[in-house]
RODO-2510 file (C-alpha; in nm, 4 decimals, decimal comma):
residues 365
     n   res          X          Y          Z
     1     x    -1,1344    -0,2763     1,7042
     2     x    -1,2794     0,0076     1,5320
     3     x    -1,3928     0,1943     1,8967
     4     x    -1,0305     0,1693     2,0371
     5     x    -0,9160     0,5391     2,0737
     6     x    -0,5204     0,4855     2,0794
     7     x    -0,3266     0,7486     2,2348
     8     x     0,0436     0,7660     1,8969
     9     x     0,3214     0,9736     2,1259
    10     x     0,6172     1,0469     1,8797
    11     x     0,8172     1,2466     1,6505
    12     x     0,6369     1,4489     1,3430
    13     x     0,7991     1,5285     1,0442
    14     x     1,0042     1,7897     1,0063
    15     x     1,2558     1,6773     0,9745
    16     x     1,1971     1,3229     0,7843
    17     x     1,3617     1,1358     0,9979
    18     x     1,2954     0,7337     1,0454
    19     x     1,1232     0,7517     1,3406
    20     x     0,9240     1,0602     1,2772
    21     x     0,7929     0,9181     0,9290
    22     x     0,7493     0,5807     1,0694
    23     x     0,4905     0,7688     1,3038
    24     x     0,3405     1,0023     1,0612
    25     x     0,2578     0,6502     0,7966
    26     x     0,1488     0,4128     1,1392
    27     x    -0,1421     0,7103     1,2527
    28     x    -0,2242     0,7535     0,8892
    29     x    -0,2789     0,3578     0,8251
    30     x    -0,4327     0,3030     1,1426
    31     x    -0,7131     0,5583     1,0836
    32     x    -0,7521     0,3938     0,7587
    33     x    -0,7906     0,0821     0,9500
    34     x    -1,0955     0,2835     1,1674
    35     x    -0,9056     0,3585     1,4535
    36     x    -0,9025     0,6891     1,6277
    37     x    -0,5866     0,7964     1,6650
    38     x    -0,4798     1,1077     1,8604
    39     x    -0,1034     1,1844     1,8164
    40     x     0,1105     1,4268     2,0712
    41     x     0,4128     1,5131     1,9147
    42     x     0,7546     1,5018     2,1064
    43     x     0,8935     1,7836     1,8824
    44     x     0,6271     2,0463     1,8843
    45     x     0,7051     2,4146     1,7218
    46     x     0,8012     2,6429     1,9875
    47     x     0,5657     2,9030     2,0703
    48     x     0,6127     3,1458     2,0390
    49     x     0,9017     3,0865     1,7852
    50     x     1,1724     3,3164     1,9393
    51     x     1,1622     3,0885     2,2115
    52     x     1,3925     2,8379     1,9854
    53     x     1,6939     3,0394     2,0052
    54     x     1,7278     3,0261     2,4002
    55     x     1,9019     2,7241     2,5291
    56     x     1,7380     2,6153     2,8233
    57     x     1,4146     2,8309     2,8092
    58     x     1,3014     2,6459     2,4675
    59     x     1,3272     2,2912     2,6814
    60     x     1,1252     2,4178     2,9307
    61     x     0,8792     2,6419     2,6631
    62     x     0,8545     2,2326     2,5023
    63     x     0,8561     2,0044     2,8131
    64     x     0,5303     2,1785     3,0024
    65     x     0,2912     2,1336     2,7362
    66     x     0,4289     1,8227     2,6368
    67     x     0,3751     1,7065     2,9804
    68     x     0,0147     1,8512     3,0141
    69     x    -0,0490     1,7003     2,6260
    70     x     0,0320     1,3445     2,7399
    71     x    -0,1642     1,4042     3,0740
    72     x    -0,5040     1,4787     2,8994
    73     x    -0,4060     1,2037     2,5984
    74     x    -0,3914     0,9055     2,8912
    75     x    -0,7440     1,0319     3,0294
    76     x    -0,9084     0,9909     2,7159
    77     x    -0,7256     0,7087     2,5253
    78     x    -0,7392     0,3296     2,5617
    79     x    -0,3721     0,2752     2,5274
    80     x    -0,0885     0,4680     2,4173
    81     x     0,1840     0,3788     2,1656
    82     x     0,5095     0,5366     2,2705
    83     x     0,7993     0,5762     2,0135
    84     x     1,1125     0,5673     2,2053
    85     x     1,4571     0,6352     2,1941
    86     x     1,7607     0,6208     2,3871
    87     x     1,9780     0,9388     2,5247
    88     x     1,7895     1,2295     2,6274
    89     x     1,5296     1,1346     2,4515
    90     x     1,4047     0,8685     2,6689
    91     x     1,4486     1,1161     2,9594
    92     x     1,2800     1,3988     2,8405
    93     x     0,9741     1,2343     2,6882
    94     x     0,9345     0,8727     2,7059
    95     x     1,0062     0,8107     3,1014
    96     x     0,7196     1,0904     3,2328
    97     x     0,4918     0,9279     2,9987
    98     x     0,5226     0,5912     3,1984
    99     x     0,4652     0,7884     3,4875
   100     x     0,2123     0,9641     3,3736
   101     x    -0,0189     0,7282     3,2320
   102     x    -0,0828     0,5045     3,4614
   103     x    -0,2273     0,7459     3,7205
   104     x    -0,4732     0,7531     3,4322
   105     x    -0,5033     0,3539     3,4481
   106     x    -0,3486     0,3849     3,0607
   107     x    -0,1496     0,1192     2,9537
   108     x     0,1986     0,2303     2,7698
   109     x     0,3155     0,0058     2,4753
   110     x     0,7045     0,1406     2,4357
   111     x     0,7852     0,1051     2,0972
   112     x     1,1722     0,1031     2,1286
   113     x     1,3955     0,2007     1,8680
   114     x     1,7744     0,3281     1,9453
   115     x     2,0374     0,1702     1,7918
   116     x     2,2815     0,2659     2,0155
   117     x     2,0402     0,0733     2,2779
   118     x     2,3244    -0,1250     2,3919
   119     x     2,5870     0,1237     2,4937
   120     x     2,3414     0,3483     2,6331
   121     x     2,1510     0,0603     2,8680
   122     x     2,5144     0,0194     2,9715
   123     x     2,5420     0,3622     3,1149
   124     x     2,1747     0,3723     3,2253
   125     x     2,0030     0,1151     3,2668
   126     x     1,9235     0,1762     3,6589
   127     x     1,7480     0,4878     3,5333
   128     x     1,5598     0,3394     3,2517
   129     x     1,4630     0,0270     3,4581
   130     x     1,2281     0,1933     3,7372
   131     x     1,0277     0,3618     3,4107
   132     x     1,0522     0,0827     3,1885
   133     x     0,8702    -0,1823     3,3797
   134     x     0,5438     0,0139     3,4151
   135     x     0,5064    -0,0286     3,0473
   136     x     0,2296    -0,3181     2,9572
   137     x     0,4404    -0,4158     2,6615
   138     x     0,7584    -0,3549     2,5238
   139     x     0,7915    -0,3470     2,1090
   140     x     1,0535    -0,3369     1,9248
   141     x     1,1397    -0,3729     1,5674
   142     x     1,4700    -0,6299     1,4818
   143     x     1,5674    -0,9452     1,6460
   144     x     1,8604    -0,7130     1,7361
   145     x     1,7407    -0,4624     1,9776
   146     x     1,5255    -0,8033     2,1266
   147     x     1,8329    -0,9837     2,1705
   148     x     1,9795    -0,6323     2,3964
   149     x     1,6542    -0,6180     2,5743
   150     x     1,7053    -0,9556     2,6711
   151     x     2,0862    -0,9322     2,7640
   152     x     1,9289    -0,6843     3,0588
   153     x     1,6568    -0,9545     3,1619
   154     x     1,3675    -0,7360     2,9634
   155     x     1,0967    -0,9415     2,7602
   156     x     1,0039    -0,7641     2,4330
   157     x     0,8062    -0,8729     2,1114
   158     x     0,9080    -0,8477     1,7929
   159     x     0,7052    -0,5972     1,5306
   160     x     0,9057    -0,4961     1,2225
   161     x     0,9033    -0,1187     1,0674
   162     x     0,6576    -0,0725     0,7735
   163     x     0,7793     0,0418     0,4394
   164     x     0,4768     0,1587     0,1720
   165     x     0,4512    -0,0542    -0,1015
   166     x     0,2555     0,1769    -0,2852
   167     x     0,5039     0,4725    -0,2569
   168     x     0,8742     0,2659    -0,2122
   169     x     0,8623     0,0265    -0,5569
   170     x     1,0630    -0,0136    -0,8123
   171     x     1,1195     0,2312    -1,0711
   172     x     0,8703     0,1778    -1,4695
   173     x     1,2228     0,3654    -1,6133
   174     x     1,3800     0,1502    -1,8392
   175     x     1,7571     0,1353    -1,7891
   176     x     1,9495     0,3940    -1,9896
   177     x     2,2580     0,2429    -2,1630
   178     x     2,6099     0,4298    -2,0720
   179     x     2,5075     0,6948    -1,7980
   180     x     2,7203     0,6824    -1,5157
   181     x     2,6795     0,3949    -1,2317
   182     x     2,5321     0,5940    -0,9787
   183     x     2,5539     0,5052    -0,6097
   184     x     2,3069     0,6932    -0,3474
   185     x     2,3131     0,7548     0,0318
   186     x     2,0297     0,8854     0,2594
   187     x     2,0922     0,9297     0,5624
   188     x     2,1367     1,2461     0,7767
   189     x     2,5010     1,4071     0,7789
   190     x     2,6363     1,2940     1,1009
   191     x     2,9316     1,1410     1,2044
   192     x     2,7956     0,8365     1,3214
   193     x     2,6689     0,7672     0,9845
   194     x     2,9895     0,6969     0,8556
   195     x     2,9356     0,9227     0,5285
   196     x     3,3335     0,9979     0,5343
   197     x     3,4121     0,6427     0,4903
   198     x     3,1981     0,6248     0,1944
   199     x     3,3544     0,9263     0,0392
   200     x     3,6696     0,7060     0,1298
   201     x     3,5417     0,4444    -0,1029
   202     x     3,4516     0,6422    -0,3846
   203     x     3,7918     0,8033    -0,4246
   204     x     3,9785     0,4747    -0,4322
   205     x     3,6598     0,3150    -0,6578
   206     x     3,7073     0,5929    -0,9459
   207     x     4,1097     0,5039    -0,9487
   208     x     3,9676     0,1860    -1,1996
   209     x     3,5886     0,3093    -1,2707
   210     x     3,6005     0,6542    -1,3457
   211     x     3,2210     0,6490    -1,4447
   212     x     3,1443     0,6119    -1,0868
   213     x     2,9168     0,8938    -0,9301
   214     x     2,7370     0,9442    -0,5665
   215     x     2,4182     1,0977    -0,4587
   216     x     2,4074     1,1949    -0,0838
   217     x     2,0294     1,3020    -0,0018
   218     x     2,0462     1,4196     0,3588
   219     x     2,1039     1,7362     0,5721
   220     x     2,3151     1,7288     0,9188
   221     x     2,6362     1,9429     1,1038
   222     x     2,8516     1,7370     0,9171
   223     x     2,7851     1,8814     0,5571
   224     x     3,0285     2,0949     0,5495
   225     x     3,3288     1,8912     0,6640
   226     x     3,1829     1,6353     0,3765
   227     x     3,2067     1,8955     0,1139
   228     x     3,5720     1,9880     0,2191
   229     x     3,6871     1,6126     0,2551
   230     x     3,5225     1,5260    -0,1302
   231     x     3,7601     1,8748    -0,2188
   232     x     4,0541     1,7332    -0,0373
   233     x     4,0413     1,3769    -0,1985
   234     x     3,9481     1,5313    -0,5567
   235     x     3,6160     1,3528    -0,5822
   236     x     3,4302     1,6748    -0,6065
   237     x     3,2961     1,6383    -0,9480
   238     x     3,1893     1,2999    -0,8711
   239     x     2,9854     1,3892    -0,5489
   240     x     2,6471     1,5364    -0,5505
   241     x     2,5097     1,6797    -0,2134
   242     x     2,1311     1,6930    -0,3193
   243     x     1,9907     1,8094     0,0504
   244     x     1,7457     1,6688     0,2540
   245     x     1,4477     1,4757     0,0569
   246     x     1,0906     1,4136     0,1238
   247     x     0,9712     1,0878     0,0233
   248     x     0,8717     1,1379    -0,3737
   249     x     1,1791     1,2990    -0,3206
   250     x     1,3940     0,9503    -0,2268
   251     x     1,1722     0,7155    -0,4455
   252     x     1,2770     0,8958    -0,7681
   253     x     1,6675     0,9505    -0,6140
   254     x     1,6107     0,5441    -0,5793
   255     x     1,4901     0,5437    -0,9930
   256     x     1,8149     0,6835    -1,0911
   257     x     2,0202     0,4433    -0,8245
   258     x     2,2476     0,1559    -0,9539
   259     x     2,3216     0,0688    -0,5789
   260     x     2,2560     0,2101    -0,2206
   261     x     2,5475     0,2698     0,0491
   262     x     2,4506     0,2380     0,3883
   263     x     2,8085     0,3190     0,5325
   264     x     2,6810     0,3739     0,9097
   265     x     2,8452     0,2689     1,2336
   266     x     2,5262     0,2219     1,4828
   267     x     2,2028     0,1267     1,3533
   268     x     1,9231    -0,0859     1,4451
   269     x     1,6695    -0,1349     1,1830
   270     x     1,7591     0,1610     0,8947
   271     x     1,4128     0,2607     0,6936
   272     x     1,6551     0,3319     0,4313
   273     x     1,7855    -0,0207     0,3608
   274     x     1,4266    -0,1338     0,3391
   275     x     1,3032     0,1469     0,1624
   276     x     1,5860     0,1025    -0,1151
   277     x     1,5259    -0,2967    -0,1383
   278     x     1,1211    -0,2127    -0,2193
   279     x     1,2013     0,0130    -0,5080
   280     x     1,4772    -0,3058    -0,6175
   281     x     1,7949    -0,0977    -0,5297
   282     x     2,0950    -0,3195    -0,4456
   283     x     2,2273    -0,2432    -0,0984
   284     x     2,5753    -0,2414     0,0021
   285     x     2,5719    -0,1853     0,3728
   286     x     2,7944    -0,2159     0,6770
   287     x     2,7576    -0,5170     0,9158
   288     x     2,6528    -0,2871     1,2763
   289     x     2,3550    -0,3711     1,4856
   290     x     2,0725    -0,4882     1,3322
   291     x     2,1580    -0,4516     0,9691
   292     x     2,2678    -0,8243     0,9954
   293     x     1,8971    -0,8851     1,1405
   294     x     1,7509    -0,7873     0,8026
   295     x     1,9375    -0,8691     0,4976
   296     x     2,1703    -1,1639     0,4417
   297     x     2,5250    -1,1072     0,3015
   298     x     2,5166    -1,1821    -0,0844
   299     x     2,1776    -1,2913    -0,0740
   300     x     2,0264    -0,9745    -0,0622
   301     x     2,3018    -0,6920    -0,0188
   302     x     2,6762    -0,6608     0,0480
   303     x     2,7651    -0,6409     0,3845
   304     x     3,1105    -0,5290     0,4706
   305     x     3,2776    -0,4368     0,7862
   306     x     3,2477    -0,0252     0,9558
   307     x     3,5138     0,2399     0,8931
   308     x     3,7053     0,0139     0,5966
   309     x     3,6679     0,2320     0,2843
   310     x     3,8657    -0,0827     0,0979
   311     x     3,6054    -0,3320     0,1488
   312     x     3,3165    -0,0655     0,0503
   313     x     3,5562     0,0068    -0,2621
   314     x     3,5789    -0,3814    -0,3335
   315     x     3,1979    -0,4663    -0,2621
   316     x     3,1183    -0,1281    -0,5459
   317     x     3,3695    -0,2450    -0,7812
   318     x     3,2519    -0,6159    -0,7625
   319     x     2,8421    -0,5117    -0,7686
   320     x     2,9535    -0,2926    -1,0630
   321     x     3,1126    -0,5530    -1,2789
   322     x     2,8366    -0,7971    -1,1986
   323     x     2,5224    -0,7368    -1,3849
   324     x     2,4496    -1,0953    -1,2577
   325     x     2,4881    -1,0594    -0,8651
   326     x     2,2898    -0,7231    -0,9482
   327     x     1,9781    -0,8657    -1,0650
   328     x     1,9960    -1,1337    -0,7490
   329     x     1,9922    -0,8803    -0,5141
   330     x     1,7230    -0,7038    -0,6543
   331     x     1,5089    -0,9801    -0,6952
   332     x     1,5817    -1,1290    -0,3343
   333     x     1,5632    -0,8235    -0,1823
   334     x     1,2118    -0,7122    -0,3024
   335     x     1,0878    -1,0416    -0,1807
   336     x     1,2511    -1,0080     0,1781
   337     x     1,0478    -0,6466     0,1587
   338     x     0,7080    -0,8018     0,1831
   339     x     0,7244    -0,9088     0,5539
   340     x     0,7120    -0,5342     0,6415
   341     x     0,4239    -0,4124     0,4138
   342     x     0,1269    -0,3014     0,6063
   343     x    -0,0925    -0,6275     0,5341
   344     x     0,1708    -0,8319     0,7201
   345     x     0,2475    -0,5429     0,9865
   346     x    -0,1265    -0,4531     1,0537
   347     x    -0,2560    -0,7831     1,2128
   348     x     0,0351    -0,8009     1,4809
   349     x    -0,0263    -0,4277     1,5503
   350     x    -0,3950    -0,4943     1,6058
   351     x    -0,3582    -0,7742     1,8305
   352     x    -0,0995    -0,5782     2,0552
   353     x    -0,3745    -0,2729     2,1111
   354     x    -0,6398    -0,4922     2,1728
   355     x    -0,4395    -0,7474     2,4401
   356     x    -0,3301    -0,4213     2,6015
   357     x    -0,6627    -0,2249     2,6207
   358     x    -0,8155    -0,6106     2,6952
   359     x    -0,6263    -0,5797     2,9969
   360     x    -0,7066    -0,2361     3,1045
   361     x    -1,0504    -0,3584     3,0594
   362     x    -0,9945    -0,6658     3,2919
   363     x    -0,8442    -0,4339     3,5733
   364     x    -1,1367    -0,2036     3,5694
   365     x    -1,4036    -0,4603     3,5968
***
């Protein structure tokens, strides 16, 4: 395996967002593993820079080199790993690559990961079809987004995110008696992250536990109208908007965390949730998409249902009061984690590239 040259076609951080980091750690581990990996990004710096500040003339200033990137990756690489997403996004940069690459004879493993695959394949899927089925494999990472795939007739396989047990574990801190019970939240500040809700929650949680506090690491349009609605429900004081952080960043927000929210309406397989079960934070999450997929209600988080700020109240007051279901949820959760280490993740990636560049191999005999 070590003379497979695999084409990794993706986000790069900046920003830090799940898919872009779930890129940056895959290349890194695989060249660890001896692969060479050559990654084109989907989210290049504009060059020049000024270029960023004209609508229309920056897609076209990123689209052409992308374009030309991809078409010298496919001559030279084995097989390519496309990360893909739905919207624009598959569009713009994961359709031309599965036109692209097999004029090359590359095989294309899509790597799908929208959540909001299903309404979106609703809308489109006569226009993500035609591209689609020139992939040699189709990946994605819940039982969730399989079972959409499969509602449209499309066969995928099953390989989970990774989360780095090395960097996400639980904090050596020994717990400090009568500081506040802090809850935490990272995710970007959009609406479809359902960060108002939570906000919701707190203010009716600190009516009986006035010792109550939230973190919210994340950047997004929405900050603003966050920072008003804390003002307008008097939770201001009890509401800490820490920015966007990078990974040391989130494991030592996680060391000071008594509980995670995860207060999102669409998601498919959130980093986050994992992330916060490896370093032995109790998750209280909604039940959307493929949360469900991952963690089991009680046995290792709180589920609860979108957009009800009661029930995220209830399931904070009742983890709170609970020191019991608290350590059971840690202790479940960081055993559910260990599926999606690398040492359980690396073997199924492995055997994907090399049935895939097997069969390019085949063809060109």
């Amino acid at each position: 395996m070590s003379a497979l040259h695999l084409g990794l076609i993706g986000p790069a951080p900046p920003p830090n967002g799940g898919m872009a980091m779930q890129t940056e750690q895959l290349a890194r581990l695989l060249r660890e593993e001896g692969l060479q990996v050559t990654q084109v990004a989907t989210n290049a710096p504009y060059r020049p820079a000024w270029v960023a500040h004209v609508p229309g003339l920056r897609a076209l200033f990123r689209l052409f080199p992308y374009l030309w990137a991809v078409w010298r990756l496919a001559g030279k690489a084995d097989v390519i790993h496309l990360m893909a997403n739905s919207g624009w996004s598959w569009q713009l940069f994961a359709a031309p690559v599965l036109w692209l690459a097999p004029l090359r004879r590359c095989p294309v493993i899509v790597n799908y990961r929208g959540g909001e695959a299903g309404s979106y394949f609703e809308r489109a899927w006569r226009r993500v079809q035609p591209s689609l089925r020139r992939a040699t494999l189709v990946v994605v990472p819940s039982g969730y987004l399989q079972a959409v795939f499969s509602e449209f007739g499309q066969a995928t396989r099953v390989i989970p995110n990774i989360v780095d047990l090395n960097v996400f574990r639980p904090s050596s801190l020994p717990p400090t008696d009568g500081t506040p019970f802090t809850l935490v939240i990272t995710r970007n500040l959009e609406p479809i992250y359902g960060i108002g809700t939570a906000l919701r929650a707190l203010a009716e949680t600190l009516t009986s536990m006035p010792r109550t506090r939230l973190r919210i690491a994340g950047s997004g349009p929405q900050e603003g109208e966050l920072r008003n609605q804390a003002s307008v429900l008097g939770i201001s004081h009890a509401v800490e908007f820490t920015g966007r952080l990078d990974r040391p960043g989130i494991v030592d927000l996680y060391a000071t965390a008594d509980a995670m929210l995860n207060p999102t309406t669409v998601d498919n397989m959130p980093n986050s949730v994992i992330e916060a079960l490896a370093c032995g934070v109790p998750v209280i999450s909604t039940a959307v998409g493929g949360v469900p997929y991952i963690v089991r209600h009680e046995e290792t988080a709180l589920l609860v249902a979108a957009n009800e700020p009661a029930a995220m109240a209830a399931a904070i007051c009742r983890l709170q009061e609970d020191a019991v279901l608290r350590t059971a949820l840690r202790r479940q959760g960081l055993a559910e984690v260990a599926q999606y280490a690398w040492p359980q993740v690396r073997a199924q990636w492995l055997a994907a590239y090399a049935e895939v560049a097997g069969k390019k191999r085949v063809e060109a005999a």
